[in-house]
C-alpha positions as CSV (number, residue, x, y, z in Angstrom):
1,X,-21.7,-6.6,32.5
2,X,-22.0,-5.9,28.8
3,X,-23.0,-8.4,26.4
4,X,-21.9,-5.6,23.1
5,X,-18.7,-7.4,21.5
6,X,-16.2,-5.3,21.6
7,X,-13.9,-4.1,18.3
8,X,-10.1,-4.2,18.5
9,X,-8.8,-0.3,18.8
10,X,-7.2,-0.7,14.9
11,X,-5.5,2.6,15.4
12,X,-3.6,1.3,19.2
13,X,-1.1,-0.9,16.6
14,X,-1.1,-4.5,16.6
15,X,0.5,-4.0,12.9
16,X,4.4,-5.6,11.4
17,X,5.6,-5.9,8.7
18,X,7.5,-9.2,6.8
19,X,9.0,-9.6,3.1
20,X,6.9,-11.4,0.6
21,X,8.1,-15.0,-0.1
22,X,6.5,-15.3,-3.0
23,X,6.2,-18.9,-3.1
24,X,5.3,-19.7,0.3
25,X,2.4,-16.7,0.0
26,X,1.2,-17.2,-3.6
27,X,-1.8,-18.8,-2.6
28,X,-2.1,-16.2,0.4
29,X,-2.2,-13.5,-2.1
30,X,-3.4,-15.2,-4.7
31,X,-6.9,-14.8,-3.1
32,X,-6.1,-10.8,-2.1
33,X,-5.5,-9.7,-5.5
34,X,-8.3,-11.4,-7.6
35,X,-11.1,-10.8,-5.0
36,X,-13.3,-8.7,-6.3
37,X,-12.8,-5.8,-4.0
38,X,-9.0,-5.3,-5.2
39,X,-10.3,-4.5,-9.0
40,X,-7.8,-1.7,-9.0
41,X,-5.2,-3.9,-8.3
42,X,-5.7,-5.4,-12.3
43,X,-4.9,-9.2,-11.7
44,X,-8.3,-10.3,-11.5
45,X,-7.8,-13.1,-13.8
46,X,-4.6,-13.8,-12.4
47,X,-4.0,-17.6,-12.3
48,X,-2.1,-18.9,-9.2
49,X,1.3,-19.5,-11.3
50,X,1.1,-15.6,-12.6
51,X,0.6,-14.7,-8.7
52,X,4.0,-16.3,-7.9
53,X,6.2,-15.4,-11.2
54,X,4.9,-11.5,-10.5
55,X,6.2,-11.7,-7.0
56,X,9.4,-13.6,-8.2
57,X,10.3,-11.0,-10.4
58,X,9.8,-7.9,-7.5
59,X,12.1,-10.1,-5.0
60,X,14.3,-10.5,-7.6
61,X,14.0,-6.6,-8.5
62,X,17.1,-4.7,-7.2
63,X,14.7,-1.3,-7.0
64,X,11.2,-3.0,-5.5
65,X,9.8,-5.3,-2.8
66,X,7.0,-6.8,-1.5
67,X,5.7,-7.0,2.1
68,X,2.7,-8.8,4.2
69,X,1.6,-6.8,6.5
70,X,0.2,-8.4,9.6
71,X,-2.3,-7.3,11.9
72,X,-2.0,-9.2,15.4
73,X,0.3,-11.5,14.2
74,X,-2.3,-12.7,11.4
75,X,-1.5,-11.8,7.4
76,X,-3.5,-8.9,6.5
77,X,-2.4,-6.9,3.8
78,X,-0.1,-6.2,0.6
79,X,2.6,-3.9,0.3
80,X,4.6,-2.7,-2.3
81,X,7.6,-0.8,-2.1
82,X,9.7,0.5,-5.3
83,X,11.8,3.4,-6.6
84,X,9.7,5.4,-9.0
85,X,12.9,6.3,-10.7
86,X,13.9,2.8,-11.9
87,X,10.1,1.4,-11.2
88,X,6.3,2.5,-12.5
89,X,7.3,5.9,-13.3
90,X,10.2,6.2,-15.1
91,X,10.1,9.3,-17.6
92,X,6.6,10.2,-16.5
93,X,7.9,12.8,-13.7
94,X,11.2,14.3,-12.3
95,X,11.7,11.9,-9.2
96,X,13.5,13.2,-6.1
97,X,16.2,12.1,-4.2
98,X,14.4,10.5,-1.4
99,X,11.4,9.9,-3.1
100,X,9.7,6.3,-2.9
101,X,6.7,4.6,-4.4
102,X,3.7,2.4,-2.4
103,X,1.2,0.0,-3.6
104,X,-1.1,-1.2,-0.5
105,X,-3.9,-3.2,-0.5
106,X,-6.3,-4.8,2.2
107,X,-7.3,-8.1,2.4
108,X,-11.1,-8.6,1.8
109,X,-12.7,-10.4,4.8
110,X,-16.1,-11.2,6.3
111,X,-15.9,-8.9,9.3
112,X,-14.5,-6.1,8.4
113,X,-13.4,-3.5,11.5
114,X,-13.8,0.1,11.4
115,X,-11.6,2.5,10.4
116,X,-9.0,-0.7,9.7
117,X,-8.1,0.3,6.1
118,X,-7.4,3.9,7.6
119,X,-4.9,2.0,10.3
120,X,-3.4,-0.2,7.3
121,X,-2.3,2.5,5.2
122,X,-1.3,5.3,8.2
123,X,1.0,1.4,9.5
124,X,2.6,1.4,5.7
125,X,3.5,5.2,5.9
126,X,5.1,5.0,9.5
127,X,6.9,1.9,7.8
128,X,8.2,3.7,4.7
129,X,9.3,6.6,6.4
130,X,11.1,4.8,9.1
131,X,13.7,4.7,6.7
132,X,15.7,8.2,7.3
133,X,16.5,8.9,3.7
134,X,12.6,8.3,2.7
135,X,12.0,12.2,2.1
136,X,8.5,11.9,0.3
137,X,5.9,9.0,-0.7
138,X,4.7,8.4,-4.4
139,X,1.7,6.7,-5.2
140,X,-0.4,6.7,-8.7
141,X,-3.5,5.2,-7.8
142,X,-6.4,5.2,-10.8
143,X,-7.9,8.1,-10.9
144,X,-11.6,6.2,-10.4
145,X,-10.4,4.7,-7.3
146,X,-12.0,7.4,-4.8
147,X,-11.6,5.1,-1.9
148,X,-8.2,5.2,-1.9
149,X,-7.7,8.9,-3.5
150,X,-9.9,9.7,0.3
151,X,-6.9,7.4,2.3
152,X,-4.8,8.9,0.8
153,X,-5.4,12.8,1.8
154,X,-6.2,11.7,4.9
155,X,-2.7,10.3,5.7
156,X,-1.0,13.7,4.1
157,X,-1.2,12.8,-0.1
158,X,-1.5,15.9,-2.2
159,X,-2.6,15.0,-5.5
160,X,-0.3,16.9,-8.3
161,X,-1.5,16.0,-11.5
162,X,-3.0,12.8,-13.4
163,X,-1.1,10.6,-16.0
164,X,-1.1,8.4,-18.4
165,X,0.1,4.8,-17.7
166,X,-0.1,1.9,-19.7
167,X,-2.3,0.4,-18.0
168,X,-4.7,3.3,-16.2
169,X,-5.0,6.8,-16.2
170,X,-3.4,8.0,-12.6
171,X,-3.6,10.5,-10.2
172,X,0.1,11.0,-9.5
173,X,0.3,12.1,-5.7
174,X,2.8,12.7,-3.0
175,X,2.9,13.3,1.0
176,X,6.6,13.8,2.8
177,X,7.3,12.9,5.7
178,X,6.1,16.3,7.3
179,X,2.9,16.3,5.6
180,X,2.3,12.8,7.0
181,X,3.0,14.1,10.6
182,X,0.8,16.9,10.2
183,X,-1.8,14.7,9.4
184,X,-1.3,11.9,12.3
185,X,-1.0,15.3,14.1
186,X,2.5,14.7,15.1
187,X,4.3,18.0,16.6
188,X,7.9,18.5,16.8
């Protein structure tokens, strides 16, 4: 008999997805977003009350949401969804019919699992393009946030260009849904 623990296969599933109620999970997310392993995600000083009036304003947003994603039934991650044409990117490139924006990020925790962030983001893509008129994925991550610039190619992103937002300099990058397949090594 062995005595090794044994890991959770993060890649098998285990993963859902619920809307944000952004009073109930303030506190929840709260803690994500000014840990500081989510830097990138710029609310580091974020008091409690700014956590639930910026996720008030996305539920009340006609062209954005926000999502908890659960791993095993237990809240794990942040999701964003928007439209880049009404949302984030709006006159700083031609959007596409189909195309849609994601923000993800992990919660920080003591035991982290391998390869889990990898699962996280490969869940939120499957999620976005169930959606049959999702065509292509948007994200503009910072362009100093490697980590996520190496998730990304690995799930199918193909960085275009970098811009200039308000409040970073991005690397503007997209992955349809054929690129993604290709990448989970999905054949039709």
């Amino acid at each position: 008999m062995s005595t090794t623990p044994t890991r959770p296969d993060v890649t098998a599933g285990g993963f859902a997805v619920r809307p944000l109620d952004p009073v109930a999970d303030a506190s929840l997310v709260h803690a994500w977003v000014t840990h500081p392993k989510a830097a990138f995600w710029m609310m580091q000083d974020a008091r409690l009350q700014d956590v639930e009036r910026a996720y008030m304003a996305i539920a009340a947003g006609e062209h954005q949401g926000a999502f908890i994603g659960l791993y095993e039934g237990r809240p794990a991650f942040l999701m964003e969804r928007y439209d880049p044409a009404y949302v984030e990117l709006v006159g700083l490139y031609e959007p596409e019919p189909g195309d849609v924006g994601m923000h993800f990020l992990v919660a920080a925790t003591d035991t982290p699992l391998h390869g889990f962030t990898r699962a996280v983001i490969t869940a939120v893509m499957a999620f976005l393009f169930e959606d049959p008129a999702t065509r292509r994925v948007v994200v503009e991550p910072d362009v100093r946030n490697t980590a996520v610039h190496a998730l990304n190619a690995a799930v199918g992103f193909v960085p275009e260009r970098e811009l200039e937002k308000p409040e970073k300099r991005a690397l503007l990058s997209f992955c349809t849904r054929e690129q993604f397949e290709a990448a989970r090594g999905v054949t039709a």
